[in-house]
Structures are given as C-alpha cells and as structure tokens.
KOLPA-966893 format. One record per residue: residue in one letter; x, y, z of N, C-alpha, C in turn. Coordinates in steps of 0.05 Angstrom, whole numbers, plus 5000, padded with zeros to 4 digits. Layout:
% residues N
aXYZXYZXYZ...
***
This chain:
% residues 111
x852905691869851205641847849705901839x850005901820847606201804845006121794x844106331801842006311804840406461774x837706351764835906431733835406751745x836306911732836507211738833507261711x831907111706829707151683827707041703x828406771717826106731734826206891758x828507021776828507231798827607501787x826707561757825907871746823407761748x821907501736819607391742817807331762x819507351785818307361813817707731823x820307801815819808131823817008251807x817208231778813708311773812408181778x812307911792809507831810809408021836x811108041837811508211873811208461874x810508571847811108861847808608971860x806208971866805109081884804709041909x806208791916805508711941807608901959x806808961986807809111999810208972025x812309132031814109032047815408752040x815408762010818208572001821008672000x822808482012825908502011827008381994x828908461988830708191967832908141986x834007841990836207752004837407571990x839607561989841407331981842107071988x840406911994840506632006839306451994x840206162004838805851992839605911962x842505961966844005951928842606101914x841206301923840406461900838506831917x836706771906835907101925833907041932x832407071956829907041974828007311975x825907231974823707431972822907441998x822907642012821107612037818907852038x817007802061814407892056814107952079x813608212089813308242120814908112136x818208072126820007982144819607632143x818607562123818007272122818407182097x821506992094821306822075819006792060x818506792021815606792017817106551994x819206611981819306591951822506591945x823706401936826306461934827606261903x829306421888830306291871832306151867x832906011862835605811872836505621839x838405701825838805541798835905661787x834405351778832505451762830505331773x830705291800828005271807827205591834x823305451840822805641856822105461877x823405651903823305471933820705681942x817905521958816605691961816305621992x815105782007814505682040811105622037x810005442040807705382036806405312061x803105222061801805082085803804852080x804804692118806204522116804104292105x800904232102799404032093799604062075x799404292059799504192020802604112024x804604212029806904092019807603822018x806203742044805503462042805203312022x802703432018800603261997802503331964x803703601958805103571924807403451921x809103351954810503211950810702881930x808502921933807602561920807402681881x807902921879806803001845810803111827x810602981804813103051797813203351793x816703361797817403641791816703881818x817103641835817303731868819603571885x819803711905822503561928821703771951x822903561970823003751998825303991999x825504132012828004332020829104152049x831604042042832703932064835004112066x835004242102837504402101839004292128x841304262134842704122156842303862151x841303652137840303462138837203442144x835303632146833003542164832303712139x829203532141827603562118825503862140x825604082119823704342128821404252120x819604252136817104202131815604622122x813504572111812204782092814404952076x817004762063818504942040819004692029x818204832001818704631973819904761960x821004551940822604671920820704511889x820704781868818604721838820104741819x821004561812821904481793821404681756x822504751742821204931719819504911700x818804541695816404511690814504501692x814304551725811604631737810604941735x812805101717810905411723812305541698x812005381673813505551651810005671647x808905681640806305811633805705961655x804506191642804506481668802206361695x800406241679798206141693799905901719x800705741721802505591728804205711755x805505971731807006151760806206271778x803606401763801206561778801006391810x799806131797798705921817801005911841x803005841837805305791849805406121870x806306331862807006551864804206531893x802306621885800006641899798906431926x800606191923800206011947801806091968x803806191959806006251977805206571990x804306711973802706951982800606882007x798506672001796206542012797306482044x799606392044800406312067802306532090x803206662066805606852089803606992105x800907092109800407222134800407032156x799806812154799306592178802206442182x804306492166806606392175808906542192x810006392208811706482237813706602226x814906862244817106952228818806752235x821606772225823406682239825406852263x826206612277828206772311829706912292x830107102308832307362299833907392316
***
C-alpha cells in the first residue's frame, strides 16, 4: 500500500526541529522515529501515532480512530487517525505534539 507522500512532507515540517529523527519504511508507509523510538508514522492516509497507552484508551471511544492491531493483538499506546481528525493545521499540531509529549517516557523497542 502507498502511502500520502503530502501527509509524510507534513509530518517532516512538524519534525523539522526536533532532534534525532529517522525516517524508516514500515507499517505500509514511513515511520518517524525519535531518539530511536517509533513517534509518528504514515500509512495510506492516515497517521499512526504511539501515544500514553491511557489516552489511547480513552480516543478509542471518539470517531475517526482504531487500534493498531499487528499479529492479531491489539498494540496498546498506538493509534491509528483517521484524516478527518487533522485536516486543519491546528488539529495536526495537536496530534503531532502528543506523540512528541510521550516519546521521552516511552520504551525503546528490543533490538
């Protein structure tokens, strides 16, 4: 699947000052990582974010959200946002910035 190459240029100028981002090619589209940590990834036309696993919780219940289920098993603190939740910059901002909020306190992954 290909991935919105307008919403992955849209994530890179949110990211553009933040320090020790990678670009990777995974979850159908390209992953943002942040200090070696999954932050932000684009996939089709939505954005998969790694969040506190309690809010993900709680926006699961709001449209224009879903879990990230991979192997069958639902990932707890990664969502997937749908594009009507962040067509307005304000919107993306929000989005963009939770996922920021969280990557210092989140685990890397085994290597």
């Amino acid at each position: 699947m290909a991935y919105n190459e307008k919403l992955a240029d849209r994530v890179r100028e949110a990211l553009v000052d933040v320090p020790n981002v990678v670009e990777k090619k995974m979850f159908r589209g390209v992953t943002f990582m942040v200090d070696d940590k999954m932050c932000v990834s684009v996939s089709g036309y939505e954005l998969m974010l790694r969040l506190d696993p309690d809010l993900t919780a709680q926006l699961f219940e709001e449209p224009g959200t879903r879990p990230m289920i991979h192997g069958g098993k639902h990932m707890k603190g990664f969502i997937y946002i749908s594009e009507e939740r962040f067509r307005s910059q304000k919107d993306f901002d929000h989005w963009i910035q939770l996922a920021l909020d969280y990557n210092p306190i989140a685990k890397s992954s085994k290597k």
